[in-house]
Every structure is written in structure tokens, then in C-alpha cells.
N, C-alpha and C positions, 0 to 999 in steps of 0.2 A: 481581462481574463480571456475575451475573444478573441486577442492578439496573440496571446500569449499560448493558445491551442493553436492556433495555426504555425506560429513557429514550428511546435510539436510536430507536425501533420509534414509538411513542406521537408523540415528534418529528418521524419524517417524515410521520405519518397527519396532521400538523396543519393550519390549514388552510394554502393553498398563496400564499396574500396573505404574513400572518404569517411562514411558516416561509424565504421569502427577503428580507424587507426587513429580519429581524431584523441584529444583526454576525456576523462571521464566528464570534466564541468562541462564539456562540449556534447554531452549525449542530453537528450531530451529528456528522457524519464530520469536523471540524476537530477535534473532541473526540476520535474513534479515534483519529484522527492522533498527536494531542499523548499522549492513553495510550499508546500504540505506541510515543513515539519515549521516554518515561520507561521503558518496557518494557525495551527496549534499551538504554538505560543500565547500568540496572540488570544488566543479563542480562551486559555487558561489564566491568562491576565485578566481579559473581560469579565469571566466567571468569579476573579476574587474581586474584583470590581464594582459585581452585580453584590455579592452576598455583602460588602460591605456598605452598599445602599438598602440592602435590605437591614441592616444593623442601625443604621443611620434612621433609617422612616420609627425603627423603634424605640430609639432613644427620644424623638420628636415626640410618640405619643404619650412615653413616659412623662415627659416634662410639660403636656397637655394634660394628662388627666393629673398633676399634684398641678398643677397651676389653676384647673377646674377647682380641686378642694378649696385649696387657698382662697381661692377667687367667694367659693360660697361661705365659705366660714368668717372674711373679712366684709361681705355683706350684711349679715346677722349681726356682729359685730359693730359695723355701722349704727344699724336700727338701734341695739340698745343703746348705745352713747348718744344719739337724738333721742332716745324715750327719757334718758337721764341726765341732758340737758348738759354734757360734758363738752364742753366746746372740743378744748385740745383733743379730746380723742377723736372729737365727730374730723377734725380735722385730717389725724391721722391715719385714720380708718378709710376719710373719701379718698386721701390721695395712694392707699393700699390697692382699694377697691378699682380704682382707674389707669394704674400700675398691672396688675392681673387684668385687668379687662385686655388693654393696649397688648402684654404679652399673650393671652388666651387667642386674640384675633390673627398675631403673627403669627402662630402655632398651626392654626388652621389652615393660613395659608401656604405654610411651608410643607404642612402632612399632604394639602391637598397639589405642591404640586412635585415634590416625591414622589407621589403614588404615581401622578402620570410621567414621569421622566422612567420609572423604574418599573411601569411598564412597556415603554418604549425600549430600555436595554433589555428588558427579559425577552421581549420581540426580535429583536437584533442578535442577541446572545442563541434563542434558538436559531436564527436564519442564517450566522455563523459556522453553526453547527451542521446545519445540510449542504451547506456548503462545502462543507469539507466532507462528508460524506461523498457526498458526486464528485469532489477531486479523487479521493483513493477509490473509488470505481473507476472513473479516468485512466487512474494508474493501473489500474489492473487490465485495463483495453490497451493500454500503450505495452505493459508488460508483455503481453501477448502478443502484441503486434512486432515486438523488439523481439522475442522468441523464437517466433515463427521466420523474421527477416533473417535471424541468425543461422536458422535451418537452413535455409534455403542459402544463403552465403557458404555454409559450409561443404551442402552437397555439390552445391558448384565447384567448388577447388578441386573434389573428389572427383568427380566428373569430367574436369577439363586436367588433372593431373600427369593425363596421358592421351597420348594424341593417338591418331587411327590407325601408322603404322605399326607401333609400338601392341598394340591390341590385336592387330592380324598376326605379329610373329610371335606372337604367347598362343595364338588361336595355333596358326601351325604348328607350334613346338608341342603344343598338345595331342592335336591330331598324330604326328610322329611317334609320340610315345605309344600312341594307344595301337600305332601301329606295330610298333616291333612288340609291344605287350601281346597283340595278337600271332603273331608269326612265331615267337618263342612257343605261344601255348600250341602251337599247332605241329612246326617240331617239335614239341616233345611228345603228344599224341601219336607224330608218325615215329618214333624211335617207341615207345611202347608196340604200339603195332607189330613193330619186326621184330622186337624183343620174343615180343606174344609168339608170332609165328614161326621163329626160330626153336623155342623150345618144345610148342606142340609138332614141329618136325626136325627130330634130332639126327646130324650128320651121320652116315651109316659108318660103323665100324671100323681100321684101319686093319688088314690081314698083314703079319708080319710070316713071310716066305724066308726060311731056315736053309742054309746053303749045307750040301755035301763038303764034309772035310776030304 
């Protein structure tokens, strides 16, 4: 797993050309991903695993407590066939009675070691489980960190898209503009002006001198 975060690590320091043109299997966090999701596989297989030892430990006690009955009832049984002096039963009743014992003992051994194997998966089954909780935290710090690298890859292109001349002759062509923007507004202030002046002084008169016939 320590390995295999340092690829991650080393991966996204690389350079920022390479680390997005490569395929996707070649990105690191498609790699969390795809662990993650074998993770959880796994982690849901253990869990039918876990519940079918849990099914198992109870079928053992089932067959422990009807083996306990049997066990006490072909005891009693016993007794009376010696109090009634029946051979053939006393016979068939000891070798009952030592049949229940013999599987009563296995039973016990099997519940008791059940019980500890199943809770060693239940131990593993949770330590599984935060395990892969801290992987998709993981992924969520690589997400981000692939994000954020992506920003910054992109503002670069942006940035270097145009080089310094090309940015002074838009800067100039700007300034130009604003300059005849300025020079129009100011002819045309001066033709109001004379406009203005011309009308509050209007040209005098024209005397039209009539000839003798």
C-alpha cells in the first residue's frame, strides 16, 4: 500500500505535459479508483463470508443443545434398563449414551473454536472496512491535488498562449483607439463651438443696390 501511494505521489510531481496526455489506466487516481473498487469487492465477499460463519456457529449449537437432550434422556434410560436388569437394553443404551457423549464433546470443540476464528473475521472484516475508508479519503486528497494540478496546467497555456510582443501591439492598438476616440470627441466640441458662435452672431444683411434704367 506504501508502494503503491508513492507511485501516486512521484505520478502527480511528474511533468504536467506527460502526466495528462498519457491514458487514463496511466493516471494515478483511475488507479485508487480501480483499487478501491477491488477493495470493496473483496470487503462484500468477506462480509457474506463473515454472516455465513455466523450461520454455521449456529447450526453447531443447534446440534449441541438436541445432542445435550438426547445425551440426557439416553442417560435415564440407561439407569432404568440396569434397575430392570435388561441386559440388551443396558447394552444399547451405554453404547447411545457414549455415541452423545463422544459427539456432545466434538460439538464443544467446534462451537468453541468458531467462536474464535469468527471473531478474528469480524476483527479483519471491520479493519477492512477502515481501510478502505482511508483509501477514499486518499482519493479525495489526490482528487484535489489532480484538480488543482489541472488548474494550474491550464492557466499556463492561457498564459503562455501569447508571447510579449503580441500583448504590446494589442496594448498599442488600444491606446490608438482611445486616441482618435478622444480627438473625434473634441472635434466635434470644436464644430459645436462655432456652430454655437456662428448663430449667436448672425452674418449682417446683404443690401441689394437697384440700377437706373
Amino acid at each position: 500500500m506504501v508502494g503503491l501511494l508513492k507511485r501516486f505521489r512521484y505520478t502527480l510531481e511528474a511533468d504536467l505535459h506527460q502526466l495528462f496526455d498519457k491514458k487514463e489506466s496511466k493516471n494515478p487516481l483511475a488507479m485508487l479508483n480501480q483499487y478501491i473498487r477491488e477493495a470493496e469487492k473483496q470487503t462484500e465477499q468477506t462480509g457474506k463470508l463473515l454472516a455465513r460463519q455466523a450461520q454455521l456457529k449456529e447450526q453447531l449449537q443447534s446440534e449441541l443443545k438436541e445432542t445435550t437432550v438426547m445425551l440426557e434422556k439416553r442417560t435415564k434410560q440407561l439407569q432404568l434398563a440396569e434397575q430392570a436388569n435388561e441386559v440388551d437394553l443396558v447394552g444399547f443404551a451405554s453404547l447411545e449414551v457414549e455415541t452423545y457423549k463422544t459427539r456432545q464433546a466434538t460439538l464443544f470443540n467446534s462451537i468453541e473454536q468458531c467462536n474464535k476464528e469468527f471473531v478474528e473475521l469480524e476483527q479483519k472484516f471491520e479493519t477492512m472496512k477502515h481501510k478502505i475508508k482511508d483509501m477514499k479519503v486518499r482519493q479525495l486528497q489526490l482528487m484535489g491535488k489532480e484538480n488543482v494540478t489541472r488548474a494550474h496546467h491550464k492557466m499556463d497555456e492561457v498564459l503562455k498562449s501569447k508571447d510579449e510582443s503580441e500583448f504590446d501591439d494589442l496594448s498599442a492598438y488600444i491606446e490608438n483607439l482611445a486616441d482618435k476616440i478622444e480627438q473625434d470627441y473634441e472635434r466635434t466640441q470644436l464644430e459645436a463651438r462655432l456652430a454655437g458662435l456662428e448663430k449667436a452672431n448672425p452674418a449682417p444683411a446683404t443690401i441689394e443696390i437697384k440700377k437706373e434704367a
